[in-house]
Backbone as JSON, one array per atom type, in Angstrom:
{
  "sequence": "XXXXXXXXXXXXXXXXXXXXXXXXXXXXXXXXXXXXXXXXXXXXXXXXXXXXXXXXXXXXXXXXXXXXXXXXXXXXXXXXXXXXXXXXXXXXXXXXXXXXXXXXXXXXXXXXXXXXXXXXXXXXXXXXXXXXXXXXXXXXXXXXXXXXXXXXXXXXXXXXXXXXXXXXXXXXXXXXXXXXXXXXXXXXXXXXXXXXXXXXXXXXXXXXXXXXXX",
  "N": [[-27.45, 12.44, -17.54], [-25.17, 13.64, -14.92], [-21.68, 11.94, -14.18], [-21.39, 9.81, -11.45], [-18.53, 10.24, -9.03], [-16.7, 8.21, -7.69], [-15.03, 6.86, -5.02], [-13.62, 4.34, -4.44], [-12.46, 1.43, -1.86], [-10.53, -0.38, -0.37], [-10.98, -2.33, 2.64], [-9.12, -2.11, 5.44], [-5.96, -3.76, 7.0], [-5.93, -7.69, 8.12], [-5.68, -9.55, 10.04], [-5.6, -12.69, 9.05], [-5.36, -11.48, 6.7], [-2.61, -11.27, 6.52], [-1.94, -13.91, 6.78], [-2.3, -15.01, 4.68], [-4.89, -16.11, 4.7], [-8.13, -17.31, 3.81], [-10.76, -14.79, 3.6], [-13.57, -14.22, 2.97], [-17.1, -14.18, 3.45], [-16.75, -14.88, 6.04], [-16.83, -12.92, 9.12], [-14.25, -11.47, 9.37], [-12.57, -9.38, 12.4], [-10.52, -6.01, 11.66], [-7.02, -5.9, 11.77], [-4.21, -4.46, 13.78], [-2.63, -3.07, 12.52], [-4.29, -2.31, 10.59], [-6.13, -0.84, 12.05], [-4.63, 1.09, 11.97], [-4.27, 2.06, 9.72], [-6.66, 2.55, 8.71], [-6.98, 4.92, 10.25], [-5.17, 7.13, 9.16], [-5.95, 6.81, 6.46], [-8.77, 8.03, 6.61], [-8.07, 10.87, 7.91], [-6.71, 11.4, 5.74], [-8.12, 11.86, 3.08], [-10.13, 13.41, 4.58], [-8.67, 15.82, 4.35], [-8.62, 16.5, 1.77], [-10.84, 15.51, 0.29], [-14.11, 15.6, -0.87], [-16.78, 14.21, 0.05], [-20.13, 12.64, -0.35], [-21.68, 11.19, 0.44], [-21.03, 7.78, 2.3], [-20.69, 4.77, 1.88], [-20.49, 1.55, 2.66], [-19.51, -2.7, 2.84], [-21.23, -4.42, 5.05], [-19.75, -6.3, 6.42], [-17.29, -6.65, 9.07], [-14.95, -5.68, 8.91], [-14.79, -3.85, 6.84], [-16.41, -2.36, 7.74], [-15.79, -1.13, 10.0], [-13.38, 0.16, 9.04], [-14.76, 2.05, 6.5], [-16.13, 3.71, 8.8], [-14.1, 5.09, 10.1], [-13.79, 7.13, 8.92], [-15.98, 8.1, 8.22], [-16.24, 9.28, 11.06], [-14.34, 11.09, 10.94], [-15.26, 12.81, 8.86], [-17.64, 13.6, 9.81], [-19.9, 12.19, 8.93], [-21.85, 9.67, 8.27], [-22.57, 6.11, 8.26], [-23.46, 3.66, 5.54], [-24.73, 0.65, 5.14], [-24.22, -2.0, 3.33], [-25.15, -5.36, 1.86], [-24.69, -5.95, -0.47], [-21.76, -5.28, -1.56], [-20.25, -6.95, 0.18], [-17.22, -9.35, 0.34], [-16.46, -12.12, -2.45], [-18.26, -14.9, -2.11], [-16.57, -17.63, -0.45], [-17.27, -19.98, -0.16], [-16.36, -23.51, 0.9], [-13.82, -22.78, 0.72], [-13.16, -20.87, 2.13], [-11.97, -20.13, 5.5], [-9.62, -21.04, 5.06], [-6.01, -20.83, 4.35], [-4.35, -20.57, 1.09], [-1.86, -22.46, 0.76], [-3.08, -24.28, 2.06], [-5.48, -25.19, 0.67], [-4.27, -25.87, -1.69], [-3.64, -28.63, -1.08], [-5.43, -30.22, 0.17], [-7.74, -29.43, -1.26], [-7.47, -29.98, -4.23], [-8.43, -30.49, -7.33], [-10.45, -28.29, -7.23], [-8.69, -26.32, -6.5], [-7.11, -25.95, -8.74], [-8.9, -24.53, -10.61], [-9.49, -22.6, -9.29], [-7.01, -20.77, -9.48], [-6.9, -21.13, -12.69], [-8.75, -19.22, -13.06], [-11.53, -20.13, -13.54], [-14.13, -18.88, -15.09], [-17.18, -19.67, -14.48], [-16.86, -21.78, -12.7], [-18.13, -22.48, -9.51], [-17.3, -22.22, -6.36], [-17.0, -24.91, -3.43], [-19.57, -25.47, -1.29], [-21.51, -23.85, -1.3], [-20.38, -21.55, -2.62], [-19.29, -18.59, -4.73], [-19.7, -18.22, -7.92], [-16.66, -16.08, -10.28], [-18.4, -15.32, -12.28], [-20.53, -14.82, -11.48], [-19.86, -13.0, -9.28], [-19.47, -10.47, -10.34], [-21.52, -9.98, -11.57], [-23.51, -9.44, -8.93], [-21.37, -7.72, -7.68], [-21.72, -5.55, -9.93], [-23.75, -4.64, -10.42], [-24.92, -3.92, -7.76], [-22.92, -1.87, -7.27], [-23.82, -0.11, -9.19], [-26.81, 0.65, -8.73], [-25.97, 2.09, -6.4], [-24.7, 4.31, -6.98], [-25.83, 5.64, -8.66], [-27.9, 7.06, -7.32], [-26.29, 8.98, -6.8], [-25.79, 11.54, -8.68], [-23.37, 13.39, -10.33], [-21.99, 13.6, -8.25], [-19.77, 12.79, -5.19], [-18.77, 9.87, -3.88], [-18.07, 7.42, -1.48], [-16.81, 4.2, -1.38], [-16.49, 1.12, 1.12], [-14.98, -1.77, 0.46], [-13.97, -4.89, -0.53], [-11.02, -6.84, -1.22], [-11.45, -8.52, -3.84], [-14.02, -7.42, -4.51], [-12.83, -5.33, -5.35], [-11.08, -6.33, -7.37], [-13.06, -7.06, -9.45], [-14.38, -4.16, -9.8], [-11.99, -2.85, -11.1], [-11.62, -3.98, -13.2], [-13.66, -3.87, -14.82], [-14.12, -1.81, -15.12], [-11.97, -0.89, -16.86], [-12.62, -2.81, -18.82], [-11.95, -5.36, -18.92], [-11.47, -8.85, -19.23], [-12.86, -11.53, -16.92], [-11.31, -13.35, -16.77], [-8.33, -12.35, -17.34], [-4.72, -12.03, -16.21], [-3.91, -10.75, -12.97], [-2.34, -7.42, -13.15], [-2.79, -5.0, -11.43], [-2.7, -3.71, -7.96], [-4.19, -4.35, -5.37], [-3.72, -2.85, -2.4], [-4.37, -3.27, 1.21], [-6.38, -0.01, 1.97], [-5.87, 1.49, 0.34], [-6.68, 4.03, -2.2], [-8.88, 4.07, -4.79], [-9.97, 5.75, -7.58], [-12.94, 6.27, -9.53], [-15.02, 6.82, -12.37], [-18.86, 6.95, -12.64], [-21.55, 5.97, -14.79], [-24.88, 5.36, -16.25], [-23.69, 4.13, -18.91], [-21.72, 2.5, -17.59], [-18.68, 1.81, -16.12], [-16.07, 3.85, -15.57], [-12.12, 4.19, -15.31], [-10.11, 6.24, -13.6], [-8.23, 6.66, -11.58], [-5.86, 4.69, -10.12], [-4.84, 2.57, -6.74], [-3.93, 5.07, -5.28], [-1.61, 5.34, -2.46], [-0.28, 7.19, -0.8], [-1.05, 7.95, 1.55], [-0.14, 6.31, 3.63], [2.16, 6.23, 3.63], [3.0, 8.03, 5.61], [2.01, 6.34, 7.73], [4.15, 4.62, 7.7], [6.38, 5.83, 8.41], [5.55, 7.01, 10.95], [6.02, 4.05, 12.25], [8.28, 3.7, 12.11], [9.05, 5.68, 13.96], [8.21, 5.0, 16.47]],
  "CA": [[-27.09, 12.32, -16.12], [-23.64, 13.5, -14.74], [-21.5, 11.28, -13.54], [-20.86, 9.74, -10.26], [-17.21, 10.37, -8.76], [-16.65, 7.11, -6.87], [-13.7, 6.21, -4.05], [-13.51, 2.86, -3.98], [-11.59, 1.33, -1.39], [-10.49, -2.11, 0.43], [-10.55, -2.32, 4.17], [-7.58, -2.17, 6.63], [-5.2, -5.18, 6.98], [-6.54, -8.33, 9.45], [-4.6, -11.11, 10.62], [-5.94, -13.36, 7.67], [-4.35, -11.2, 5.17], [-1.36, -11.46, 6.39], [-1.8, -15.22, 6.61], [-3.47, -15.45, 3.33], [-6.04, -16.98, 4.84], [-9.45, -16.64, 2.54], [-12.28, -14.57, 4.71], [-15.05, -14.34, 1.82], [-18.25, -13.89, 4.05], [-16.39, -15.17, 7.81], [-16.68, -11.57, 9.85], [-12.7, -11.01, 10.19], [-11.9, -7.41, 12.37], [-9.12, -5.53, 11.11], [-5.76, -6.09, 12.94], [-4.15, -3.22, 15.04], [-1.93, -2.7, 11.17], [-5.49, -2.17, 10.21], [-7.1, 0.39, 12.74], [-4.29, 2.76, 12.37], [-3.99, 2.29, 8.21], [-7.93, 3.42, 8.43], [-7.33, 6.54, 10.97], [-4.43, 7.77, 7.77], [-6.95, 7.21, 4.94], [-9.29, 8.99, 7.3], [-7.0, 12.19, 7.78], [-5.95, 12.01, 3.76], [-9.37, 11.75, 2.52], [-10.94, 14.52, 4.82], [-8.19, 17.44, 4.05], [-8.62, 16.6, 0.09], [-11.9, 15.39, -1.02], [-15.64, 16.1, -0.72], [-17.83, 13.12, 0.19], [-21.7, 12.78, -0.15], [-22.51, 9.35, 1.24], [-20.44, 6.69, 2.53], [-21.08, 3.04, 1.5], [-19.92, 0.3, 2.75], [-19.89, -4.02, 3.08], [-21.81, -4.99, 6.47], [-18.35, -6.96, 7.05], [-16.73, -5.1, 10.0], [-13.58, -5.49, 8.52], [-15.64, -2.38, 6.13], [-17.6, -0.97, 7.96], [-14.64, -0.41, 10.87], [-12.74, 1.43, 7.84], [-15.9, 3.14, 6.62], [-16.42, 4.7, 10.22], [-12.84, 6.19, 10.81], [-13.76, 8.39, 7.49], [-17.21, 8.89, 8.51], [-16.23, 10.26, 11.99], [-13.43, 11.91, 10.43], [-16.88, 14.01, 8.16], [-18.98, 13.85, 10.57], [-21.19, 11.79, 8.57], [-22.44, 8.35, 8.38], [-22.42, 4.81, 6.83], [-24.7, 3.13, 4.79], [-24.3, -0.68, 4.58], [-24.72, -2.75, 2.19], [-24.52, -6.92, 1.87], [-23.89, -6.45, -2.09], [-20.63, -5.05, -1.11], [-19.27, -7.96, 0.76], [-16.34, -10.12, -0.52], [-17.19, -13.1, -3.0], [-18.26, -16.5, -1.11], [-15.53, -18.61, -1.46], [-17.54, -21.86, 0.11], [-15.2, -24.16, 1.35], [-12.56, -22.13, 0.48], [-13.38, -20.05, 3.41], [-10.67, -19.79, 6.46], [-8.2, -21.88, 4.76], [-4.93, -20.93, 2.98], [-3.7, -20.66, -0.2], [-1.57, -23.87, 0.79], [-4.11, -25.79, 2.54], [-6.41, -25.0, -0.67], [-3.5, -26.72, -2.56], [-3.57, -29.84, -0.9], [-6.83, -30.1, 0.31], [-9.03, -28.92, -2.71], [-6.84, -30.1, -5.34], [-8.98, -30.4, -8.27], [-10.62, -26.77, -6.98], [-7.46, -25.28, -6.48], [-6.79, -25.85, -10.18], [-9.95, -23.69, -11.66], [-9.1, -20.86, -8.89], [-5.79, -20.71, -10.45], [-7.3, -20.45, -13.92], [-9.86, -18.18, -12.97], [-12.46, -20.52, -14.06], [-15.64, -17.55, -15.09], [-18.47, -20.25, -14.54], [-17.21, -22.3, -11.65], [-18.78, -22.48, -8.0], [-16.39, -23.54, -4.66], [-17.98, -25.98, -3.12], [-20.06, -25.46, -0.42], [-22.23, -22.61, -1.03], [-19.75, -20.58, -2.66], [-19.88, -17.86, -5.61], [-18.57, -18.02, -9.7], [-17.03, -15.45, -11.17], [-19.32, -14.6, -12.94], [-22.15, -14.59, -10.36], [-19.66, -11.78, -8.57], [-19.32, -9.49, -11.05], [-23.37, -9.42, -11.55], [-23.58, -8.57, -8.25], [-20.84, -6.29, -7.53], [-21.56, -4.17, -10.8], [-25.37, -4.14, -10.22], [-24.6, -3.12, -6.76], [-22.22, 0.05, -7.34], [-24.67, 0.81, -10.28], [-27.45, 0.81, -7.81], [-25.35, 3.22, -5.25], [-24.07, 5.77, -7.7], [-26.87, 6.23, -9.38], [-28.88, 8.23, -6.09], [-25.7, 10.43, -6.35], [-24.88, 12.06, -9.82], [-22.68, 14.48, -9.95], [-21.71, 13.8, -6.44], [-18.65, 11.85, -4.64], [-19.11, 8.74, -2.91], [-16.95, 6.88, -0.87], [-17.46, 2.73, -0.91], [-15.33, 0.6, 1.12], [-15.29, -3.17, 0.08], [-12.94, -5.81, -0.38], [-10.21, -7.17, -2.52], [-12.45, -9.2, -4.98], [-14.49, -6.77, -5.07], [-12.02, -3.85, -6.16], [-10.64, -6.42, -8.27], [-14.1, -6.58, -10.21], [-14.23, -3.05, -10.33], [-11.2, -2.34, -12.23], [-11.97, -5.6, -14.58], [-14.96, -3.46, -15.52], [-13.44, -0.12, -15.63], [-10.92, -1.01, -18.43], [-13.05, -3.95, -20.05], [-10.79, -6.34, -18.89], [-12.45, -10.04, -18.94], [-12.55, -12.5, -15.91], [-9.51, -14.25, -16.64], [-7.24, -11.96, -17.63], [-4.09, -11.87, -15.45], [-3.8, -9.68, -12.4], [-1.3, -7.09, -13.07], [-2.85, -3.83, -10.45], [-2.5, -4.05, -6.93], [-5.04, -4.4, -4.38], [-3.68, -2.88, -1.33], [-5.48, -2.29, 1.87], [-6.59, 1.35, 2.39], [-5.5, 2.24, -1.03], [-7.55, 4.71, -2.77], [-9.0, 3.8, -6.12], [-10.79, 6.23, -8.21], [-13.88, 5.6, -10.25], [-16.74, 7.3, -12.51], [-20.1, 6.09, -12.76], [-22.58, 6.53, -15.53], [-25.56, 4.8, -16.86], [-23.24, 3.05, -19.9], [-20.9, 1.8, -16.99], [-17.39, 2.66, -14.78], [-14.12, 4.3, -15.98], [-10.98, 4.36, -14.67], [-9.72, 7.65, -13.42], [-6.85, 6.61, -10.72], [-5.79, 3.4, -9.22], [-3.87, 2.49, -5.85], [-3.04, 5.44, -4.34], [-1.64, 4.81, -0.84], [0.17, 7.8, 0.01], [-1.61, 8.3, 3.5], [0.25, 4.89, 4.28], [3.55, 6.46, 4.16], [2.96, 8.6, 7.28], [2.22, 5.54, 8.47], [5.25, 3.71, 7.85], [7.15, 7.02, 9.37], [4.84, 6.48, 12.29], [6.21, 3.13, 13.22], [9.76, 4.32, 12.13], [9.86, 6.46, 15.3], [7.93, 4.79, 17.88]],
  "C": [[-25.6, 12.6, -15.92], [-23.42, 12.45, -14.04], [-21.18, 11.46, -12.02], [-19.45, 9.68, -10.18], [-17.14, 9.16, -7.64], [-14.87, 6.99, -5.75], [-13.86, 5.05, -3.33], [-12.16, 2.2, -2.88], [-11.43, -0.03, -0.45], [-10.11, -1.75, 1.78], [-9.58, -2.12, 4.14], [-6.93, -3.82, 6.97], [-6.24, -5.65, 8.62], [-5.69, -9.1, 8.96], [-4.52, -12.26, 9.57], [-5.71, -12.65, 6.67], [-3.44, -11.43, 5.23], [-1.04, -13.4, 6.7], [-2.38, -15.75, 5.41], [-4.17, -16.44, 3.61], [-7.83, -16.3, 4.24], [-10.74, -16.06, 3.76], [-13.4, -14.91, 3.99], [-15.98, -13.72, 2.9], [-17.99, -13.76, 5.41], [-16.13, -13.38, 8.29], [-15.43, -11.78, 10.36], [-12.8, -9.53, 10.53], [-10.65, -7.01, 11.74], [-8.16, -5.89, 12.56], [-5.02, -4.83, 13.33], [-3.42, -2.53, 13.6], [-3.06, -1.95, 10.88], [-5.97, -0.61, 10.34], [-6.1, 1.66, 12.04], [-4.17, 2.77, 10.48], [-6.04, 2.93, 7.95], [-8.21, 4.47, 8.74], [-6.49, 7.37, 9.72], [-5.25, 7.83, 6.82], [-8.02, 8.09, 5.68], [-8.76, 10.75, 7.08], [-7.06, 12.41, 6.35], [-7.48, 12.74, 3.21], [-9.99, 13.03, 3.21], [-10.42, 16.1, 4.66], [-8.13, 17.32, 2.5], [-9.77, 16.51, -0.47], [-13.01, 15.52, 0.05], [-16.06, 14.41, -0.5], [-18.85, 13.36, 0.52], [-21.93, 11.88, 0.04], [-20.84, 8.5, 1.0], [-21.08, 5.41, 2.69], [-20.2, 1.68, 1.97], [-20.12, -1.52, 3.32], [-20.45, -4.06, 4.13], [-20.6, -6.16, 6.95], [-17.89, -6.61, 8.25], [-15.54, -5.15, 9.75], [-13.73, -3.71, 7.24], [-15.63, -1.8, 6.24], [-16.58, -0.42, 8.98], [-13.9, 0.68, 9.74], [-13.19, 2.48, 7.39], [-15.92, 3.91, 8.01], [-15.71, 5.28, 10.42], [-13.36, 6.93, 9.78], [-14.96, 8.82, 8.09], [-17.31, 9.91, 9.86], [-15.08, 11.12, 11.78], [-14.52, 13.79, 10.09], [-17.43, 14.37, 8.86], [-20.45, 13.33, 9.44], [-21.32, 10.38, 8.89], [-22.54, 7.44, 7.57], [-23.75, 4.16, 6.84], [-24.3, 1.77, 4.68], [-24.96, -1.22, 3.71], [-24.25, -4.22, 2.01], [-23.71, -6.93, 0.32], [-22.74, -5.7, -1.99], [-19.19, -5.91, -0.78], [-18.45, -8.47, -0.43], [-16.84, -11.08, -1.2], [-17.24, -14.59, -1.93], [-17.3, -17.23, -1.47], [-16.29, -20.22, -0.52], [-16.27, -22.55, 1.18], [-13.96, -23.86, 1.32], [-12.26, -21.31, 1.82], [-12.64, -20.31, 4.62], [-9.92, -20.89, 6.5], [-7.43, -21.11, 3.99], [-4.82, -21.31, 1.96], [-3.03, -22.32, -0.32], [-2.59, -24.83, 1.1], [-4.79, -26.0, 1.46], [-5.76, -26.45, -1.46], [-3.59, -28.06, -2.64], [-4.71, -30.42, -0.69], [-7.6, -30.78, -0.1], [-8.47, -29.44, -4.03], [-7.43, -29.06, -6.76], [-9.7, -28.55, -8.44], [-9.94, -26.06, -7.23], [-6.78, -24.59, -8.46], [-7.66, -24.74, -10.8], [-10.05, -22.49, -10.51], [-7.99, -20.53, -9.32], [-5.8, -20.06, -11.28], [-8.4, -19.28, -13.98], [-11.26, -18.67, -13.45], [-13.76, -19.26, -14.0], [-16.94, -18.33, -14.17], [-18.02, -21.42, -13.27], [-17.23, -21.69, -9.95], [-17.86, -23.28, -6.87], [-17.73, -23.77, -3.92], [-18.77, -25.41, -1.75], [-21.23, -23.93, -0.22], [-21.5, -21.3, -1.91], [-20.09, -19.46, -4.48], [-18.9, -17.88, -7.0], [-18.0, -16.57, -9.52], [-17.57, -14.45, -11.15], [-20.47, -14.12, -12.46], [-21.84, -13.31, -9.22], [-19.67, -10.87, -8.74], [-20.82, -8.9, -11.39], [-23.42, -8.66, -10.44], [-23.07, -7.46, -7.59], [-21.2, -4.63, -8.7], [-22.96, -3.56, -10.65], [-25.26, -3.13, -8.74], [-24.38, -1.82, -6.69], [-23.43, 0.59, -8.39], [-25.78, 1.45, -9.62], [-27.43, 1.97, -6.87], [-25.4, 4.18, -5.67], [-25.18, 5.8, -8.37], [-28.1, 7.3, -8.97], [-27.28, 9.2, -6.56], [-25.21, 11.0, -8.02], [-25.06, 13.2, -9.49], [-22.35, 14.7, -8.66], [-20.19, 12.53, -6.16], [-19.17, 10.98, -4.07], [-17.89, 7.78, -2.32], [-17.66, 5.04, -1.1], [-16.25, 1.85, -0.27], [-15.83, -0.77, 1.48], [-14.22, -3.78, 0.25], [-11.98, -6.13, -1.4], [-10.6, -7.75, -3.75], [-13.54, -8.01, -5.3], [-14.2, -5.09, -5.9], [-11.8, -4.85, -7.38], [-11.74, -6.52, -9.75], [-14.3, -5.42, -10.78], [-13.19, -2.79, -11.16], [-11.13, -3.68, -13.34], [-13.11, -4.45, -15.62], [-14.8, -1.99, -15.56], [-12.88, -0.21, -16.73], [-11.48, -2.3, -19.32], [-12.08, -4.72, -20.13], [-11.92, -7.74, -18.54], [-11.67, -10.52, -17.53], [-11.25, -13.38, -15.6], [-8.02, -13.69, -16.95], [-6.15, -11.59, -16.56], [-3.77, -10.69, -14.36], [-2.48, -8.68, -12.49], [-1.48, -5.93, -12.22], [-2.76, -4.49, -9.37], [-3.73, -3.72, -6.08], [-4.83, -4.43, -2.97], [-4.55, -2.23, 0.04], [-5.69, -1.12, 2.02], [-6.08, 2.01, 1.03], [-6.92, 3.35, -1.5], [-7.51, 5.03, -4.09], [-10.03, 4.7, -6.95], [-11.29, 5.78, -9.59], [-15.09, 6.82, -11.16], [-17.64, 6.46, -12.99], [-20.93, 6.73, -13.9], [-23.48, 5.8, -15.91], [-24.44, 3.25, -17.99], [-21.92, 2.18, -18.77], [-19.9, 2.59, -16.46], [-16.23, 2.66, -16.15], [-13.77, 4.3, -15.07], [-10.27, 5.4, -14.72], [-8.15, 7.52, -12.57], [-6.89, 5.14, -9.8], [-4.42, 3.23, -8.22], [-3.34, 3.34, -5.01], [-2.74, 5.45, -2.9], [-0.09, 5.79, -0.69], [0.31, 8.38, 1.69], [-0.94, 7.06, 4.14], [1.7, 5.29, 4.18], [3.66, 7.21, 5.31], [2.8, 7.66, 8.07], [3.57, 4.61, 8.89], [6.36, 4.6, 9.06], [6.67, 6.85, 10.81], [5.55, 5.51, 13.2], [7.11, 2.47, 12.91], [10.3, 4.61, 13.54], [9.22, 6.26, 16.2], [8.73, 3.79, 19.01]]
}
């Protein structure tokens, strides 16, 4: 089977990123930073690369991102729930600080990256994200070999992906960046994902120029 050519990619900024406040599952829209950092990856993406299906979370923080590209193509999105961000439970539209004080004891084993524990309230290990994010993309790319695909997901779930691109375990310290609208390249094959290119967010400097000179 050839491989799949993947473009993985994390929404457009919302108001709760820039408050590091945790969305997980809560339907946040992108914030106005957002719309216009998805019309630039739009533009970049349609004078450089080929796309054969667009994929993305049923979030609308996503699927809004997905759509500027797709009406960019002139094609169309595909959603998908195994996409979404990981549940964080009770973790869910609180801060980093509030977490702290809060959640205590919690706060401690998100810290460490505990593999095997569950936030409270419904929420997802780990290890229970990485099943379903890798089954997921495996799932996707596997209708397209030898084809491009676009997917646009979330920060937990890029950061999965490149865990499992370079055979990096669950706990090992974050040292890539997970910015919005970045564009992360991926291949797909039966034995699993490589890592081809991570982060680029050149289409986000026209933006900055943008709102330089308005």
């Amino acid at each position: 089977m050839e491989p799949t050519r993947i473009l993985a990619i994390r929404h457009g900024e919302t108001a709760w990123n820039v408050d590091t406040r945790l969305q997980g599952h809560l339907d946040i829209p992108l914030n106005e930073v957002g719309l216009r950092q998805a019309q630039h990856l739009a533009q970049a993406l349609v004078q450089r690369d080929a796309m054969d299906a667009i994929y993305a979370s049923d979030l609308s923080r996503a699927h809004t991102t997905a759509l500027a590209i797709a009406q960019a193509t002139g094609q169309t999105v595909t959603t998908h729930p195994g996409l979404r961000e990981r549940h964080f439970g009770a973790f869910q539209g609180r801060t980093f600080a509030e977490i702290e004080v809060e959640l205590p004891e919690h706060a401690r084993h998100w810290r460490k990256r505990t593999p095997d524990w569950v936030p409270p309230e419904g929420g997802e290990s780990l290890e229970m994200l990485r099943e379903r994010i890798v089954g997921t993309v495996g799932e996707l790319a596997a209708r397209h070999p030898g084809q491009q695909i676009v997917m646009v997901a979330h920060g937990g779930v890029l950061d999965i992906l490149y865990r499992a691109a370079t055979r990096l375990d669950l706990q090992a310290p974050r040292t890539w960046q997970l910015t919005n609208t970045a564009v992360n390249r991926l291949l797909w094959t039966p034995q699993g994902l490589s890592l081809v290119g991570w982060g680029d967010t050149s289409h986000l400097d026209a933006l900055g120029k943008d709102e330089a000179t308005a």
